[in-house]
N, C-alpha and C positions, 0 to 999 in steps of 0.2 A: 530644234532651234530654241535658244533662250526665251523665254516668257518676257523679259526686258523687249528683246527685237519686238519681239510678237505686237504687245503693248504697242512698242509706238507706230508699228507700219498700221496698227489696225486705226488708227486715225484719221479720219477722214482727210482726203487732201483740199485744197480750195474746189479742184478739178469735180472730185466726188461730191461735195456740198452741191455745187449748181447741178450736178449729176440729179440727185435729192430733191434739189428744190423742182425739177420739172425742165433743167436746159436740155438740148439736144447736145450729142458728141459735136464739138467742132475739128471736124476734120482740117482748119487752117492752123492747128497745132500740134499738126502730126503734118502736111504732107505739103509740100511747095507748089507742086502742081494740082488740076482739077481733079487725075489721077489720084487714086487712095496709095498711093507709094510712101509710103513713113519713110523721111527723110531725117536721115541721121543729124543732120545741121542743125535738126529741129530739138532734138536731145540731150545730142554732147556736146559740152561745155568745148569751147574752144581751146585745142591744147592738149586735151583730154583723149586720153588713150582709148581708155573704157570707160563707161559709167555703169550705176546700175540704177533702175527705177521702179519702182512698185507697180504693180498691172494696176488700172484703172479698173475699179469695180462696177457696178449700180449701171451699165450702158454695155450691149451688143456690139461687137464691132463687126463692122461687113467685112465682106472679102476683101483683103487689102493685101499689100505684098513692102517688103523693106528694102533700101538697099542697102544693109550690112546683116553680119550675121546676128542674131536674136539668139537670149540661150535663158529659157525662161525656169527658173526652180519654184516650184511648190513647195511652201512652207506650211501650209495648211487648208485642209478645204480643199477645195477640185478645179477646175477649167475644162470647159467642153470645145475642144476645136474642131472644127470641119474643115475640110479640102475642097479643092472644087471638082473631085474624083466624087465625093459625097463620103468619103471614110471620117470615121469619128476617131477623134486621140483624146481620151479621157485624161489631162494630168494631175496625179494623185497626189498628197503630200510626200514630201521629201524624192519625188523624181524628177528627170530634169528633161525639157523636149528641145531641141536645137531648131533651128530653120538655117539655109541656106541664104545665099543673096539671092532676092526676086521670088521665093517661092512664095505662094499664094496660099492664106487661109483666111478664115472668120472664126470668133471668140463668143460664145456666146454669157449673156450674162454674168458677173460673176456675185456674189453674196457677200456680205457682209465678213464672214468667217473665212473667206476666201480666199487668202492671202499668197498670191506669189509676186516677185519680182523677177526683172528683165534684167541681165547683162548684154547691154549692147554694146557692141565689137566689130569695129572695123577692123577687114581681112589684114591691114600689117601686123594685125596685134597678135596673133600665132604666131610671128616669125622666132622668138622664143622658145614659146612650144615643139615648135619642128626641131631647134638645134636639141632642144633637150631629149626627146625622141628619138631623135638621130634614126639610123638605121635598125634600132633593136626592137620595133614593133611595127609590122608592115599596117596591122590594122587601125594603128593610131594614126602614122602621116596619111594612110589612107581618109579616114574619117576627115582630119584637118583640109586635106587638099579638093575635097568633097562639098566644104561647106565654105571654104574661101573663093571656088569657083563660083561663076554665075552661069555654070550646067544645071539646071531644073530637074534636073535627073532623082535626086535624092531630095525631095523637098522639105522630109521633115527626118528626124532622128529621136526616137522616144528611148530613153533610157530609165527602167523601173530600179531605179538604184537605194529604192528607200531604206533597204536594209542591209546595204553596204558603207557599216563604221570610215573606211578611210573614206573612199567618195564626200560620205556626209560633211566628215570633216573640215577637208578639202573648201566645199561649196560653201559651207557656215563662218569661216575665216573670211573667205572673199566677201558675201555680206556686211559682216563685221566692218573690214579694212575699208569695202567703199561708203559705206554709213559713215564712217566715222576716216575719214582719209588721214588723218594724222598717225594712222595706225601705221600705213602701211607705203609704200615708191611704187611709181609702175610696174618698178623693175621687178618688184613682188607681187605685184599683180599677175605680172606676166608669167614669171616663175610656178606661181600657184594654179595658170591655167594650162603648162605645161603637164604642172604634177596632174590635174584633172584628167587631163588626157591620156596621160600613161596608166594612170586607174580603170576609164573606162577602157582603154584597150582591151584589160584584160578579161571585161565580163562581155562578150559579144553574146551568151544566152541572156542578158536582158536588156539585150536593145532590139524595137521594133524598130521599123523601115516602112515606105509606102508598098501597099501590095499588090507590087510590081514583080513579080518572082524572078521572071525572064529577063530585066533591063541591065543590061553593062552592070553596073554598080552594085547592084541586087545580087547577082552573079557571085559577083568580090565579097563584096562580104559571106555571102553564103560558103565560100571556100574560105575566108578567113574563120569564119567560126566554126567550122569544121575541123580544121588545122588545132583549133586552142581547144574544143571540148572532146573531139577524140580524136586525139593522136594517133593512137592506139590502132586504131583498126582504118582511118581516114583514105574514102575509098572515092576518089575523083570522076573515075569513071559513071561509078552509079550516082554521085551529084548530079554528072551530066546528064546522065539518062533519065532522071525523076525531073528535072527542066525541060528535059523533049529537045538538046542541043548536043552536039558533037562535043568532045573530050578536049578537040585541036581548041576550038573556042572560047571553053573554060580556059586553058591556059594558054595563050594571049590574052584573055584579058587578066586574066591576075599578073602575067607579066607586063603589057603594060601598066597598071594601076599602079604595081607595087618596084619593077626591076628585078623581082628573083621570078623564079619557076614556084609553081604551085610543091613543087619536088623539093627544091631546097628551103622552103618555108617549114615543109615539115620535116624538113632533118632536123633543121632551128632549134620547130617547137620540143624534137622529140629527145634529141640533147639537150638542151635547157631540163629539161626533165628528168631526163638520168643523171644526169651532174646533183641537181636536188637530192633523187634517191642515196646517190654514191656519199654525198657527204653528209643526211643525214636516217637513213637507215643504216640495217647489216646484212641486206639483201647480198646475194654473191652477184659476180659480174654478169654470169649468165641470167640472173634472174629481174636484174635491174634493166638488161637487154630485154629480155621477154614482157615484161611492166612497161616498156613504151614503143612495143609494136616491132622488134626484130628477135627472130625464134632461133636467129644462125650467130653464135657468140662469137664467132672469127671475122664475120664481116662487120658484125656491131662494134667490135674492138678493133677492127680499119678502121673503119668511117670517123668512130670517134678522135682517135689522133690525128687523122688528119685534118678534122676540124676544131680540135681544142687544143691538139700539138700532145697531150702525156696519152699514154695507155689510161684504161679507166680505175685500174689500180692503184695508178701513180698520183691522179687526181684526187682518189679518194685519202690519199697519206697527206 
């Protein structure tokens, strides 16, 4: 992040002054009811699609819960969360933790150096995001349709994206444009959190999850990032079996979650993949088959036409 941003988020706001001087958090500036529910009305400007706000430093916050989605980036320095499972999510700089609608945690202190900000996002504001999505990332609409629900299922989503260039990118623009709104239209907002989400799609090795191994969703994902880190060898069965649950199970539910078979997500992954190799290696056909998990070059050369429509030869001219 720029050293400008840095500079001026590290200012105290009026909030953190009486923080300083000895007030207590007022919770009648986060929450409508006597409930600690951070209420979005209280935040976003009327009108306002998303905003974004700087975390409140120098004050603990208790266990409280939102009702919109929360999508908090570290810019520097840490944040300690707890659940009321008792699990700790340490956020580091430059990674990003999402919360769900109504999931519950507490914040403890933050520091002076401590610098992150909140995007908060009422659930239409994905609708965007989904069309751009579309069907070519199950684990994206997944993720979106995960944290627009008010299923408590997935409460939190920790993504250690610090050292992935596009992401950062991505996340440092939005900053930028909603600091400064003249930068940028919703429409760009929204655009930009589309492209967010088609980036995180594709690293599901560095996203945590609550651990919940066994839960629906835990499930899902656990076969979606299977699907994208080995194709290759992507072996369902023994997923199911290292869960202690039947095979039929696993897929129901990745067909529910997602609409396809856990089977045709990895032909998906596994064409997408040979299409890469085919146009930019000089591997031969058989060998570009065998690089993503089919060792019978007759049936790898069916499948493929019939789901790309050329021979792999053809594709590759």
């Amino acid at each position: 992040m720029e050293e400008s941003i840095l500079s001026r988020l590290r200012v105290p706001t009026q909030e953190e002054r009486r923080l300083l001087d000895g007030e207590a958090l007022r919770r009648e500036d986060y929450a409508s009811t006597t409930s600690f529910e951070v209420d979005s009305r209280k935040l976003l400007p009327v009108d306002c699609a998303i905003t974004l706000r700087k975390h409140t430093r120098f004050v603990a916050f208790p266990m409280h819960t939102h009702n919109y989605v929360e999508m908090m980036y570290m810019l520097s320095g840490q944040t300690v969360h707890r659940m009321p499972s008792g699990e700790e999510v340490v956020l580091r700089a430059g990674e990003l933790l999402l919360f769900g609608r109504h999931a519950m945690h507490a914040i403890e202190r933050a520091q002076a150096e401590d610098i992150a900000v909140n995007f908060i996002v009422p659930p239409a504001f994905f609708e965007v995001a989904i069309e751009m999505i579309g069907s070519d990332s199950a684990i994206g609409l997944f993720l979106i349709g995960a944290l627009r629900s008010s299923d408590q299922e997935i409460s939190f989503l920790h993504f250690k994206v610090s050292n992935v260039p596009p992401v950062q990118s991505i996340l440092e623009s939005m900053v930028v444009s909603l600091l400064e709104p003249r930068y940028a239209t919703a429409r760009i907002n929204q655009t930009a959190m589309g492209l967010l989400f088609m980036h995180l799609s594709r690293y599901p090795d560095r996203l945590r999850q609550p651990s919940l191994p066994n839960r629906p969703h835990a499930l899902v994902i656990n076969v979606l990032s299977e699907i994208q880190d080995h194709y290759q060898e992507a072996d369902f069965s023994a997923l199911a079996k290292r869960r202690h649950v039947s095979l039929a199970y696993v897929s129901r539910l990745v067909r529910q979650a997602t609409g396809k078979t856990a089977t045709a997500l990895l032909q998906e992954r596994r064409l997408e993949k040979a299409r890469e190799l085919l146009h930019t290696t000089t591997l031969t056909i058989a060998e570009v088959g065998e690089a993503v998990g089919y060792s019978n070059t007759a049936y790898f050369t069916r499948l493929f036409k019939s789901r790309v429509g050329l021979n792999p030869s053809a594709d590759r001219s």
